[in-house]
C-alpha positions in Angstrom: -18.0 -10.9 -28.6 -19.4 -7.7 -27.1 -18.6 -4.6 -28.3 -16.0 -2.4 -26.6 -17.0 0.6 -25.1 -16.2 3.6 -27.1 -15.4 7.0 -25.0 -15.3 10.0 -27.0 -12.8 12.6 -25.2 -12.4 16.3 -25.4 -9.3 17.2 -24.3 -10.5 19.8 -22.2 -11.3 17.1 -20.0 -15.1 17.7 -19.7 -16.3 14.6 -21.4 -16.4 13.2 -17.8 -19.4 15.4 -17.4 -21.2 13.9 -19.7 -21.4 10.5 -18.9 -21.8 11.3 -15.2 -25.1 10.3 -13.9 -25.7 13.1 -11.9 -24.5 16.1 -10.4 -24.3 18.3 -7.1 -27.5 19.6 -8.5 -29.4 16.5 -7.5 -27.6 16.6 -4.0 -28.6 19.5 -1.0 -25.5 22.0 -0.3 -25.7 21.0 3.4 -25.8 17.1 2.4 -22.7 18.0 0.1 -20.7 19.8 2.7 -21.3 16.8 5.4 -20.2 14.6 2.3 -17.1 16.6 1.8 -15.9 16.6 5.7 -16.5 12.8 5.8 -14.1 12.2 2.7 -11.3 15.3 4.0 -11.5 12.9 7.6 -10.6 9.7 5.5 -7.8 12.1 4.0 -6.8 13.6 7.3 -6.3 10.5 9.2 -4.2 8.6 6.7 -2.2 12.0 6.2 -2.0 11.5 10.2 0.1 8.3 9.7 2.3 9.3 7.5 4.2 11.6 9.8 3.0 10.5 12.8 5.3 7.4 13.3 8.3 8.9 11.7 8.7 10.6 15.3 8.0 7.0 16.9 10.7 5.1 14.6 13.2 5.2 17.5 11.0 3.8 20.3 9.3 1.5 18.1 13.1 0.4 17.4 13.9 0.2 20.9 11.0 -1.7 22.4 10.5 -4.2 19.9 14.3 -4.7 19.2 14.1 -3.8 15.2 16.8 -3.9 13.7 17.9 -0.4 12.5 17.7 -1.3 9.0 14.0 -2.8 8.7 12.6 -0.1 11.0 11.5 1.9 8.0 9.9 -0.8 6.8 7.2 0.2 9.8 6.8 3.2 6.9 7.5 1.7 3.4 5.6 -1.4 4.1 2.6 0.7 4.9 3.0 3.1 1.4 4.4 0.3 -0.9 0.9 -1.8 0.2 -1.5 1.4 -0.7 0.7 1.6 -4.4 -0.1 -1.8 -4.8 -3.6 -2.1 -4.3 -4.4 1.6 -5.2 -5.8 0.7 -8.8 -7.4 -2.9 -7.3 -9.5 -1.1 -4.8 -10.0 1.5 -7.2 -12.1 -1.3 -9.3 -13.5 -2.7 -6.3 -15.5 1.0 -6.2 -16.1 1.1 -9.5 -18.0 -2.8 -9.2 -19.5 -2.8 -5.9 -20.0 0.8 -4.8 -17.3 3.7 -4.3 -18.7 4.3 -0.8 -19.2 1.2 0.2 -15.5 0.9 -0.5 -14.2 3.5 1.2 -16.4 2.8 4.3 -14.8 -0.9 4.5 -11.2 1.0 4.1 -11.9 2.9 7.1 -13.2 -0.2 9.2 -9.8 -2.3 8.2 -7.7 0.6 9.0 -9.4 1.4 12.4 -8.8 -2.4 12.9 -5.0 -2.5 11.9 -4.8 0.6 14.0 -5.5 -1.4 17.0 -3.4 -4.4 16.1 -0.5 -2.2 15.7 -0.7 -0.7 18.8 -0.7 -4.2 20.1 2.5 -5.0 18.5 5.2 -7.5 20.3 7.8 -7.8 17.4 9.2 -6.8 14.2 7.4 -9.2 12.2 4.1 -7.9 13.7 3.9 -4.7 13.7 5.0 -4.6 9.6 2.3 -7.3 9.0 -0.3 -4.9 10.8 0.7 -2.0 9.4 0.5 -3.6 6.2 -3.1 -4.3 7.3 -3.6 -0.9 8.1 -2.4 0.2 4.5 -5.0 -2.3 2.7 -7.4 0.4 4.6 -5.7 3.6 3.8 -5.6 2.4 -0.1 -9.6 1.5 -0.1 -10.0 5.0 1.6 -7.2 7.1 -0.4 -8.3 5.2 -3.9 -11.9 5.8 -3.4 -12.0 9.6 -2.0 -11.0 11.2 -5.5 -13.3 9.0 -6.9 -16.5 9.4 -4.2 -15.8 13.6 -4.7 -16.0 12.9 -8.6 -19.1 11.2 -8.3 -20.6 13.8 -5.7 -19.8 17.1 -8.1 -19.9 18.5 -11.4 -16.2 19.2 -13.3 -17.0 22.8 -12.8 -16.7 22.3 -8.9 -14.7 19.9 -8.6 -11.0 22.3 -8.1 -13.0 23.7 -5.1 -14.0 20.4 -3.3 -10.1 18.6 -4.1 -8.8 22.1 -2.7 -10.5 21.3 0.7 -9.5 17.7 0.7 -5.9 18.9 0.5 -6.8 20.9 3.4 -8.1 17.5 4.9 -4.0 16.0 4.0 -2.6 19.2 5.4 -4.5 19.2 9.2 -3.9 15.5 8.8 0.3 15.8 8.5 0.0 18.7 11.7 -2.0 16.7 13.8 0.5 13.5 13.1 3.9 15.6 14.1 2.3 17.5 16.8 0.5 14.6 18.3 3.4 11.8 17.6 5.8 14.4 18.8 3.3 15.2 22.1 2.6 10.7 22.5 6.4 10.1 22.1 8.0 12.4 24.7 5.0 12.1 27.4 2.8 8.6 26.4 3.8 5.5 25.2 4.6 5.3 21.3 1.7 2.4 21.2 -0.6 5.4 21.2 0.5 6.7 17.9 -1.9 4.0 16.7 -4.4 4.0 19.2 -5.2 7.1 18.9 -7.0 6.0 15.1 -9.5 4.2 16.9 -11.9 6.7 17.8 -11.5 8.9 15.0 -12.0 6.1 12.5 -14.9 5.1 14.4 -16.6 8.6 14.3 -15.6 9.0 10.8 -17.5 5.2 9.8 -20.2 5.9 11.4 -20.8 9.8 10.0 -20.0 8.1 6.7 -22.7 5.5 7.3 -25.2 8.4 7.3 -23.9 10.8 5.2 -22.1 8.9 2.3 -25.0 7.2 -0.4 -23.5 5.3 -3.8 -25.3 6.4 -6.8 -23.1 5.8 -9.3 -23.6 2.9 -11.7 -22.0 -0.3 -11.6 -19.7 -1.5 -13.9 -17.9 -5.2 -13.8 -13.9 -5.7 -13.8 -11.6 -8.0 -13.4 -8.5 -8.3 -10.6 -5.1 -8.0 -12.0 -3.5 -10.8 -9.5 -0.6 -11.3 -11.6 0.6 -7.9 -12.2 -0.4 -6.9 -8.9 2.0 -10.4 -7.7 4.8 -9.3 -10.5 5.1 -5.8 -9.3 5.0 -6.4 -6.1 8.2 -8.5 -6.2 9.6 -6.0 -8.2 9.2 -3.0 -6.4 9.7 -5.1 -3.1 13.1 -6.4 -5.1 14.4 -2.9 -5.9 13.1 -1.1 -2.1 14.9 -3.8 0.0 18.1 -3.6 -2.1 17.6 0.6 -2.0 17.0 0.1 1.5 20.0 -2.3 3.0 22.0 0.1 0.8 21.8 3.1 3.2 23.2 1.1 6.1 25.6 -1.4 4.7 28.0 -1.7 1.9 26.9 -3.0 -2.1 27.2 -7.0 -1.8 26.3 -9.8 -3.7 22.9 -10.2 -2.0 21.6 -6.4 -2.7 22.7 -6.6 -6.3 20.6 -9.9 -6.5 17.5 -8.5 -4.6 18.2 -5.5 -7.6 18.5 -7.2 -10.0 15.2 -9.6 -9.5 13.2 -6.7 -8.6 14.6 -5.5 -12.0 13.4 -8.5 -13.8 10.4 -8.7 -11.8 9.3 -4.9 -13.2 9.7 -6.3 -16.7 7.9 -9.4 -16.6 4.9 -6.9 -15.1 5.2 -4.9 -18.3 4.9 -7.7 -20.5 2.0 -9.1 -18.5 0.2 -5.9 -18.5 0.6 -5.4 -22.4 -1.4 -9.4 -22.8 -3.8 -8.6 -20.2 -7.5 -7.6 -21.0 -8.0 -5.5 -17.8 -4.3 -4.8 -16.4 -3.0 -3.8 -13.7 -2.9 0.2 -15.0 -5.5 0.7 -17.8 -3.6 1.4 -21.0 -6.4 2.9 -22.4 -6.2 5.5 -19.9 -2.7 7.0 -21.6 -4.2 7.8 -24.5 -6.4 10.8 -23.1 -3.5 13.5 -24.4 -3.8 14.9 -20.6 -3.3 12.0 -18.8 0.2 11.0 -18.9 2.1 14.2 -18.5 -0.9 14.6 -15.0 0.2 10.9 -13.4 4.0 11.5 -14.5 3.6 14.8 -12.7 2.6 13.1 -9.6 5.3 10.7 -10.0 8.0 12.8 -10.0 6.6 15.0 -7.3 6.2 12.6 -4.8 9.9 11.2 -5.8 10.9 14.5 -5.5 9.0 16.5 -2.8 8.3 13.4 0.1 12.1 13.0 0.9 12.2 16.8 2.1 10.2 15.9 5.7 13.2 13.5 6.3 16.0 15.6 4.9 14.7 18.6 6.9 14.2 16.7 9.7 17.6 15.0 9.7 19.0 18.4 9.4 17.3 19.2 12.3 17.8 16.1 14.5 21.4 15.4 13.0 22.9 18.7 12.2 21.1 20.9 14.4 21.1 18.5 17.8 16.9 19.1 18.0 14.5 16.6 19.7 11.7 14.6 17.6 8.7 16.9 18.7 11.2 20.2 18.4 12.5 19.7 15.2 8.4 18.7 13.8 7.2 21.9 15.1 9.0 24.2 13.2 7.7 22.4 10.0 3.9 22.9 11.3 3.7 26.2 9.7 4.0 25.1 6.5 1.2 22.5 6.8 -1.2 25.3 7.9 -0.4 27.8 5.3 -0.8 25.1 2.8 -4.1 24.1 5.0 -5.2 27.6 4.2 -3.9 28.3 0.6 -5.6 24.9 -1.1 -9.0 26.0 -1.0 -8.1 29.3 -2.7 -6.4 27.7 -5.6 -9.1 25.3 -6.0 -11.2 28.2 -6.4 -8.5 29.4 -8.8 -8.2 25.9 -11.0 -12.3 26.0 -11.4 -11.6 29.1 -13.2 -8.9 29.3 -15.3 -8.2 25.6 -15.2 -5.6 23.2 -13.6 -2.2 24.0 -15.8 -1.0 27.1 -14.5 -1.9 26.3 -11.1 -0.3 23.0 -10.8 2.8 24.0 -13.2 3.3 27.3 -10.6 3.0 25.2 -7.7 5.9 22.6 -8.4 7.8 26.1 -9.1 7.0 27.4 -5.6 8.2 24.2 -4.1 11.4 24.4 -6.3 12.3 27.6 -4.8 11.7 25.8 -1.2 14.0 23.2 -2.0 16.8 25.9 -2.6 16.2 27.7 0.2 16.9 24.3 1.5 19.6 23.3 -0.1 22.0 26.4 1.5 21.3 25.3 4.7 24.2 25.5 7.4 25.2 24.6 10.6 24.4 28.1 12.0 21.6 29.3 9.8 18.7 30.9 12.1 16.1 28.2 12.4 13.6 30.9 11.1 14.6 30.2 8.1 13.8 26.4 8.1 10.0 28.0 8.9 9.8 30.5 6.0 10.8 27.5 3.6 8.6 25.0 5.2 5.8 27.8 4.6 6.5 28.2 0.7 6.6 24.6 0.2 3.7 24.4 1.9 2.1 27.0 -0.3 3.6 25.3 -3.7 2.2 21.7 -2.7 -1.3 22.9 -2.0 -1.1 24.5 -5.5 0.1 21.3 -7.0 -2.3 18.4 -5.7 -5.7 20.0 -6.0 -5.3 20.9 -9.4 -3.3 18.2 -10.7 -6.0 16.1 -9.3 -8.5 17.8 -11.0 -6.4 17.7 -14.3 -6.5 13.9 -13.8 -10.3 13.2 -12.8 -11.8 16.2 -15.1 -9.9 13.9 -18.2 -11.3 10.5 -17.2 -14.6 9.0 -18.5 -17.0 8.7 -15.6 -17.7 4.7 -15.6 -13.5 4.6 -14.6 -13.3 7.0 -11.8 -12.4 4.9 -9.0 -9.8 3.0 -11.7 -8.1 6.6 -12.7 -8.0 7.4 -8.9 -6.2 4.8 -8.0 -3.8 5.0 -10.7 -3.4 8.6 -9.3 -2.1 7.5 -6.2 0.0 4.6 -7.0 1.9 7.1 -9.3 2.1 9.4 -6.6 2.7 6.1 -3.9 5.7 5.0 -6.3 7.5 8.2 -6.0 7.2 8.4 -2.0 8.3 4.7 -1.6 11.7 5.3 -3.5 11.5 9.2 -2.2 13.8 7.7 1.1 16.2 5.5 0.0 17.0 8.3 -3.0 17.8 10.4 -0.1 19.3 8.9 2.3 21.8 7.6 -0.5 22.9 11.5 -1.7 22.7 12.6 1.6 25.0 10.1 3.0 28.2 10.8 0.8 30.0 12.7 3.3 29.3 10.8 6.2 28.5 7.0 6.7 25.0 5.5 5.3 24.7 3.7 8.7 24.8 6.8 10.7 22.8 9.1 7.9 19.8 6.3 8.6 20.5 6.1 12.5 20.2 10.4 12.2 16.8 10.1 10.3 15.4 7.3 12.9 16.5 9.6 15.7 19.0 7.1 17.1 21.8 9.5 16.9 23.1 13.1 16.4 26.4 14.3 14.7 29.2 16.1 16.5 30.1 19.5 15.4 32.9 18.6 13.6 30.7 15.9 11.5 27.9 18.0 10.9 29.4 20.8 8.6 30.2 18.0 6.2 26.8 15.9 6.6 24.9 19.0 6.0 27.0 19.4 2.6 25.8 15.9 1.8 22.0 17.0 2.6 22.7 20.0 0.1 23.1 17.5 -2.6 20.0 15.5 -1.9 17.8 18.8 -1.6 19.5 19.4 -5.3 18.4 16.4 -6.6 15.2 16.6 -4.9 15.1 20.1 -7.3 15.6 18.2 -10.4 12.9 15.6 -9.9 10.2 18.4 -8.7 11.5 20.5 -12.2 11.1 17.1 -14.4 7.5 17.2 -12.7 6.8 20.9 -13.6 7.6 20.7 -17.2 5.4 17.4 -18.0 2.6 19.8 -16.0 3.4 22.6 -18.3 3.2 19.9 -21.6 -0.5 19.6 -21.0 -1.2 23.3 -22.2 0.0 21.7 -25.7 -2.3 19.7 -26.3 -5.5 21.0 -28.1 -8.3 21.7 -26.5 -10.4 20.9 -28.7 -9.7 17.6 -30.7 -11.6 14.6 -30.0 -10.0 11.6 -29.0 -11.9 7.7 -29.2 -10.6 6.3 -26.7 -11.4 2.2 -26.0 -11.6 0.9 -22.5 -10.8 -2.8 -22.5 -12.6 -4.8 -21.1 -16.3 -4.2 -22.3 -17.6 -3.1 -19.3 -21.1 -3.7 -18.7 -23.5 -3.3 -15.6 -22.9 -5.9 -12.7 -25.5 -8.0 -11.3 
């Protein structure tokens, strides 16, 4: 038998550096900076399509006759795919190259792009965009890990801070642009428009991007991947017919299997050599309360783009492009903020920033939640803008957090496990939602509000926007439950070494 591999951890997360192989030192600035724009494109144009077809949802509807309650599947199928294979594809980098990897992701995604845009039914276009997920999760797994790899711990808050930036232009460009395609082009464009920008970004990454980190042999987690996948898939559908139909028979059985299905997965992944999430990884003192953090931020945070814009849309009577615009400055002040606090995080270190940023987006959120029917709409900008701020505190840090505390040989695994933490709170982020917000008014015509397929008359819309208080309350709650497992982490010593074993032995592939 051979020996396991034995990490010794400081809980200042630095340990990383030491096994790393090398460091920006071994890499010229200007070669570094090309580096960095290459992996904030991979971020920006999968941040692009994940506001870019909310605007499309009702044409997409409406041309390919979807029914109203599968049409967000054109969404969920595309994030539930990446939280799937986010900590597959993260292993895939870690055997045959990190870059390679992400530089495959980008060539499926370009691919699904264009099959989406060719799209004649409802069966298609989720099958492509599922297609065009399996790209976003090789690129999205792989650019924490690629930016790990390419600098030292020490810079690391800096580089993260302007991959944020990357997200941030990326979720601007997708409402402007999908509000801009939907009122004057044809919605197909909302995917065509990928094309070209993926096939700039491959071919810059082709001459920029080089793989020197060392390879290290895994094995695929089919069955948990297979186990949670029908559970998650279980739980979503049921979550998801719920918002536009009364609780039957059939959605308590699609609950209760996806239920079952979740459990099975846990007791697979506790036989498994190599699971699904690596175990081992829990026991860095840091790393749970960082990937529970993410969890409950995304579960908490992701739902505000629809419950704004549904106020907006429903309460508010504004078009698609009209009601995205007035959330655009909030994306740019964030654009501009992240680069400062990864500045910040590299140091004084990750905790504060992250803890105060889930703060900031907590006072968003209440600013949120008193809402009316006749509040100016400046207001709606002025929240948007402190969110904003709060969020680009949160992810560059709390990535850092994450990446700083993992050994080096299982960055592309720890990445990946960072997003489908992250991925798991967006996918249920909607349904949550739409469920609160629908308790004075019917589900059927909260979800036709958030697709854009209808607007509320003014004697409707006092109590619907009472009903979107509670779900920005909620929302509250989750992003505070997120905040204090980021403040944990400051208990945990700093200095006491932890042996951490990472199963299986790993050794050098062929």
């Amino acid at each position: 038998m051979k020996p396991k591999r034995i990490f010794s951890k400081q809980t200042d997360g630095n340990s990383a550096e030491k096994h790393s192989g090398h460091t920006s030192s071994n890499v010229g600035t200007k070669h570094l900076g090309f580096a960095l724009a290459v992996v904030m494109t991979g971020v920006l144009i999968t941040a692009v399509d994940t506001t870019i077809v909310i605007l499309a949802l009702p044409e997409i509807e409406k041309n390919l006759h979807v029914a109203i309650a599968s049409v967000v599947w054109v969404v969920i199928g595309y994030l539930l795919i990446i939280t799937l294979l986010a900590t597959q594809v993260g292993k895939f980098g870690d055997m045959y190259g990190r870059v390679k990897m992400y530089e495959t992701g980008f060539i499926i995604f370009v691919i699904g792009s264009g099959l989406c845009a060719l799209s004649w039914n409802e069966s298609s276009i989720i099958i492509f965009r599922i297609l065009q997920g399996l790209g976003a999760a090789l690129v999205t797994a792989n650019s924490g890990a690629v930016i790990a790899d390419l600098f030292p711990p020490e810079k690391r808050g800096r580089a993260y801070g302007f991959n944020a930036v990357g997200w941030s232009l990326g979720a601007v460009l997708g409402i402007v642009l999908g509000g801009v395609i939907v009122t004057y082009f044809n919605w197909r464009w909302v995917f065509g428009i990928n094309i070209p920008i993926g096939i700039f970004a491959v071919v810059l990454a082709f001459k920029v991007l080089h793989d020197n980190s060392q390879r290290v042999s895994h094995k695929i987690d089919f069955f948990g991947m297979i186990t949670l996948g029908l559970g998650l898939f279980g739980i979503l559908w049921a979550s998801t017919q719920l918002t536009s139909r009364a609780l039957d028979a059939q959605i308590w059985g699609y609950f209760i299997g996806g239920v079952v299905m979740i459990i099975v997965f846990a007791l697979i992944e506790r036989g498994q050599k190599e699971p699904m999430l690596q175990l081992s990884l829990f026991k860095i003192p840091t790393m749970s309360p960082s990937l529970l953090a993410s969890l409950f931020q995304g579960l908490g945070n992701y739902a505000v783009l629809f419950l704004v814009i549904m106020y907006l849309q429903g309460a508010r009577g504004l078009s698609p492009i009209h009601a995205s615009l007035l959330l655009v400055p909030g994306y740019i002040f964030g654009g501009f903020v992240a680069p400062v606090i990864g500045r910040i995080v590299d140091k004084i270190g990750p905790i504060l920033p992250a803890t105060v940023g889930l703060g900031i987006q907590v006072v968003a959120l209440f600013i949120y939640a008193h809402l009316t029917d006749t509040t100016t709409l400046w207001v709606v900008v002025v929240a948007s803008i402190i969110n904003g701020i709060g969020g680009s505190s949160f992810f560059p840090a709390n990535t850092t957090a994450v990446m700083k505390a993992s050994p080096q040989e299982l960055f592309g695994i720890t990445s990946g496990a960072l997003r489908t933490f992250a991925n798991v709170g967006m996918v249920f982020s909607f349904s949550l939602a739409i469920l609160v917000a629908s308790k004075s008014i019917s589900r059927g015509l909260a979800f036709a509000i958030f697709v854009g397929s209808a607007n509320l008359h003014a004697k409707t819309a006092a109590a619907f926007t009472n009903g979107l208080h509670s779900a920005f309350y909620v929302s509250m709650a989750l992003l505070v439950v997120a905040a204090v497992l980021s403040a944990t982490r400051v208990l945990h010593g700093r200095h006491k070494t932890l042996q951490v074993n990472i199963e299986p032995e790993s050794e050098p592939a062929a």
